[in-house]
Steps between C-alpha positions, in 0.01 A plus 500: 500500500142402389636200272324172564589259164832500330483327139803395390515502101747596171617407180622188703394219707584708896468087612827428292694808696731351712405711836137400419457289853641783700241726353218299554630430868561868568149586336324264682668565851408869442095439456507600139280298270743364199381422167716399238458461057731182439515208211547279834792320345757543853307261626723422771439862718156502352387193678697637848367847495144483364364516855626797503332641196156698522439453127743306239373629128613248246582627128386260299312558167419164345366142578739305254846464427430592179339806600816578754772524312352697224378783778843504702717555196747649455593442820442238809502206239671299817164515681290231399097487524501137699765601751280783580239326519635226743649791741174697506339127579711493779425833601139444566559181696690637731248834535255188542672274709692777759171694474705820390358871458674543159283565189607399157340690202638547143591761313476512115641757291293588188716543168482360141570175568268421741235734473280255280543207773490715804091468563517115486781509783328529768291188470736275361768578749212419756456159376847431493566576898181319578609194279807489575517597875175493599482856574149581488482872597493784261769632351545891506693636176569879441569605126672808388698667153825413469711806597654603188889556506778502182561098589118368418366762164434144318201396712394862550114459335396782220233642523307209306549260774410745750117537363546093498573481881182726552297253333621211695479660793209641437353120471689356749333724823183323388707201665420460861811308632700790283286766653503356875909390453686762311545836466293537176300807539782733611724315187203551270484890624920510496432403127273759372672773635821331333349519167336835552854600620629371156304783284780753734841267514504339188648134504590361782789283358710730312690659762435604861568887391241705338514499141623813267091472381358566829786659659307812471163430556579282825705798657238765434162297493569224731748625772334581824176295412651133633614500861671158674261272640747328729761723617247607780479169627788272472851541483796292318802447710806402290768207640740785542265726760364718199139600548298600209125587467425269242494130547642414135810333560635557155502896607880478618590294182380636207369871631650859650782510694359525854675820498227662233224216659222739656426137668808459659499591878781416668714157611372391811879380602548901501259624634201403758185325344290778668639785344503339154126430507412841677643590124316274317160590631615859479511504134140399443365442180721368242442646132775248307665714188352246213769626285746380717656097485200298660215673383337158333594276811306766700201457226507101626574541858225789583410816406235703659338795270421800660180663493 
């Protein structure tokens, strides 16, 4: 079928699904490479499965307690920064001690709470792990915008705090553990276009639909410039068999019935995988309607322009 990895991610923690182990046994018994985006709280499975884990990608955007709870609300407020950090401590022992393949990296989602902290991250979560558990090695972290949905408009930035990230980023590539570490360059470039993007969209935060302002302009102007820059590569497959083009996992919640979804492509419980991708690939380039429901999560996820 040509797939290699499969990344298991969503609005929840896939480690706290109770059929978690059976995945992981059933991926790893079939060759594929499994990565997985957790808050590593079930520690129990995590601790029995990780050698069975390519890549585990922790979400975890601070280095305090402090810090923690005021990123993770409104929800999460059970998960505690120390906890995490004693389970990820184990973690790395046992990659250590059992000489394991599995890489741990971090992933930290930029937003208005933690934009202004987010370039000292790297470093001081370094010196925690090496303090603390005498991990010595670096640490690889991968930024990226919050995808915008109806549940998180209050830390949606303005415009104002989007010229502010450019700054700091701007300053922070000059860092060489940032530069050599993180994905800074691409998340500096993901930025600008963001804020060039912003002279077309209009706010990001007030609502994920184009506004009665624009309306106009975007349809006429702006349709058929933008085309997807990941429906060509990966695909999302929903818990139900539902496979979509886009990897935004808040598609089935808050977008088009799959019905109207020109990303929907079939349920692979229905039909064979084959045929479903043969579709897929047959539809080629994907011009999203930015009229339409998710025209601003597109704007954060990737757009390309067209010549």
């Amino acid at each position: 079928m040509g797939i290699t990895d499969l990344e298991f991610g969503g609005q929840g923690d896939p480690i706290n699904y109770e059929g978690f182990g059976q995945i992981a046994d059933v991926a790893y018994d079939l060759g594929f490479k499994t990565r997985v985006l957790s808050y590593i709280q079930n520690k129990e499975i995590l601790f029995e499965k990780l050698h069975k884990l390519s890549m585990l990608t922790v979400n975890l955007n601070a280095t305090n307690e402090e810090e923690f709870q005021k990123i993770h609300y409104p929800t999460k407020k059970s998960i505690q920064f120390e906890s995490t950090l004693d389970i990820l401590g184990e973690c790395l022992r046992l990659i250590k001690e059992k000489q394991l393949s599995t890489k741990i990296k971090f992933s930290y989602v930029i937003h208005r709470e933690t934009y202004k902290q987010s370039m000292s991250f790297p470093e001081k979560l370094f010196k925690i792990l090496k303090d603390r558990y005498g991990h010595e090695e670096p640490i690889h972290i991968t930024f990226h915008h919050m995808l915008i949905t109806p549940a998180n408009y209050a830390i949606t930035p303005n415009k104002e705090e989007f010229q502010e990230m450019l700054e700091l980023f701007e300053e922070a590539k000059k860092n060489d553990y940032i530069r050599n570490n993180t994905n800074i360059l691409s998340l500096l470039q993901r930025t600008r276009e963001m804020v060039s993007l912003y002279g077309f969209f209009g706010p990001f935060k007030d609502d994920t639909l184009a506004s009665s302002e624009n309306y106009g302009f975007i349809k006429e102007k702006v349709n058929g410039r933008f085309w997807c820059d990941g429906c060509n590569e990966l695909i999302f497959v929903d818990c139900n068999g539902d496979i979509f083009g886009c990897y935004n996992p808040t598609r089935m919640v808050y977008g088009f019935p799959k019905e109207e979804d020109h990303m929907f492509f079939g349920n692979v419980l229905d039909e064979p995988y084959e045929e479903i991708l043969r579709k897929k690939n047959a539809a080629g380039r994907f011009y999203p309607d930015l009229t339409k429901r998710f025209w601003k999560v597109c704007v954060v996820c990737g757009l390309n322009r067209s010549k």
